[in-house]
C-alpha positions as CSV (number, residue, x, y, z in Angstrom):
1,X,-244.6,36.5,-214.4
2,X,-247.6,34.5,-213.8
3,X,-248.1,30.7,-212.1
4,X,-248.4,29.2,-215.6
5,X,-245.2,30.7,-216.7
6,X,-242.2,28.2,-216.7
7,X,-240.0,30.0,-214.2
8,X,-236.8,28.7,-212.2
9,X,-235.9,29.1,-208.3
10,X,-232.0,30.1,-208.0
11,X,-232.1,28.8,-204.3
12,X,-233.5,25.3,-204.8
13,X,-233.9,24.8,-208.6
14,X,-237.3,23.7,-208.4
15,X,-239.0,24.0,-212.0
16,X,-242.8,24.4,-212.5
17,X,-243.6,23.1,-215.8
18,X,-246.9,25.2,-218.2
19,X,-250.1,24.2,-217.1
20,X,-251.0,20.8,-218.8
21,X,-247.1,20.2,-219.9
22,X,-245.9,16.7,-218.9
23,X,-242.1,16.7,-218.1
24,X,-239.4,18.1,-220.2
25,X,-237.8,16.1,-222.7
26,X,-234.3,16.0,-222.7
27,X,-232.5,15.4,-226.2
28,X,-229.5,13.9,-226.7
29,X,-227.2,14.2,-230.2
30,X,-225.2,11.1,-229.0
31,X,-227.1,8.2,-231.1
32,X,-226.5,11.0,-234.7
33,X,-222.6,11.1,-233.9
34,X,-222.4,7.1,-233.7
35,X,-224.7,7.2,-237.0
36,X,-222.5,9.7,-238.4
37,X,-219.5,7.5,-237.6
38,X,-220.8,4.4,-238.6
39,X,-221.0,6.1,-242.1
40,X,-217.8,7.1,-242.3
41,X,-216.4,4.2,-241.4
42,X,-218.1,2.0,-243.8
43,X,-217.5,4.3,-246.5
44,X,-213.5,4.6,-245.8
45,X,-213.9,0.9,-245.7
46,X,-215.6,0.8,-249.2
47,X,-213.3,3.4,-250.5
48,X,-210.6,1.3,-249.9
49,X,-211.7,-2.2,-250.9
50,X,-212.5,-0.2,-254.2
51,X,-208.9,1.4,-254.9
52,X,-207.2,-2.1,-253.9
53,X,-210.1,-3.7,-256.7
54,X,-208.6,-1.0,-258.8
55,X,-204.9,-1.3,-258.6
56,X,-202.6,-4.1,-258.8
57,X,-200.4,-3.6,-256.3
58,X,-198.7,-6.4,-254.3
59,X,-198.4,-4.6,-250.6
60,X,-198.6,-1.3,-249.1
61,X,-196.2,0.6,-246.8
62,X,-198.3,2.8,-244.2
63,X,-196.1,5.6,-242.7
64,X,-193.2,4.1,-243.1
65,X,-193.3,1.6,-240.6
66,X,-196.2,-1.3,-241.6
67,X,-196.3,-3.2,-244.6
68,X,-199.9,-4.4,-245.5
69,X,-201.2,-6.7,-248.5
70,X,-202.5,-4.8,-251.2
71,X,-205.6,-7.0,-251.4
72,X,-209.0,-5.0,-251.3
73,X,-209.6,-6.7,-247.9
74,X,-206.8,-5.4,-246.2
75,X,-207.7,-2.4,-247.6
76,X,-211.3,-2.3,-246.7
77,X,-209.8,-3.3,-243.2
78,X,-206.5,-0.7,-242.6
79,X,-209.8,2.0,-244.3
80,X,-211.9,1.3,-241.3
81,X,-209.7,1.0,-238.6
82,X,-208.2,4.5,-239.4
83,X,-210.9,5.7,-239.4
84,X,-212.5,4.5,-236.2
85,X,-209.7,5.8,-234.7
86,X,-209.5,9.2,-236.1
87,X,-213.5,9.5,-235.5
88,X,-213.1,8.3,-231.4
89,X,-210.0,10.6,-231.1
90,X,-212.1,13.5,-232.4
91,X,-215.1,12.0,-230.2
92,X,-213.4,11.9,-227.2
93,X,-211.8,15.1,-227.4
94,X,-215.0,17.0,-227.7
95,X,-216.2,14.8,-224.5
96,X,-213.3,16.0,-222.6
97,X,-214.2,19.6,-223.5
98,X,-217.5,19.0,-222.7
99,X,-216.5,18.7,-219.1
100,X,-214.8,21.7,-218.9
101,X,-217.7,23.7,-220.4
102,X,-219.5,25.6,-217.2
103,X,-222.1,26.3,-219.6
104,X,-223.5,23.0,-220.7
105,X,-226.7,21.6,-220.5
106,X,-227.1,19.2,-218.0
């Protein structure tokens, strides 16, 4: 391999970049997740000010055990918060996984 070649030292990790190469960008997917949750959770929330809109019913029982208004606000509302919290469940599983992955980028 020659000096221009990007090559790594096992003892001390030092890097040599390609001749002319600045420094290696490192990429993060974070900021597409919280886009991609951010649009789920407005559309939940329009799904359900839309059924609400749609259907004339006085109150809602969710599982059992909370009554809600059956007003497309508290519908938008209950839509959204289910599904932020379904979303940052699922989020912060993976990030617990993540930790246990020996073979993540760093």
């Amino acid at each position: 391999m020659s000096d221009a070649a990007t090559t790594t030292d096992d003892a001390g990790g030092d890097e040599r970049l390609i001749e002319g190469e600045e420094e290696a960008v490192e990429a993060s997917g974070r900021p597409y997740l919280v886009g991609a949750a951010g649009a789920v959770t407005l559309f939940a929330a329009a799904a359900g000010y839309v059924v609400a809109a749609n259907n004339a019913v006085p109150a809602v029982t969710v599982f059992g055990a909370v009554t809600l208004p059956g007003s497309p606000t508290a519908m938008a509302l209950y839509g959204a918060v289910l599904s932020l919290l379904v979303v940052g469940t699922l989020f912060g599983l993976v990030t617990v996984a993540s930790r246990f992955d020996e073979d993540a980028v760093r």
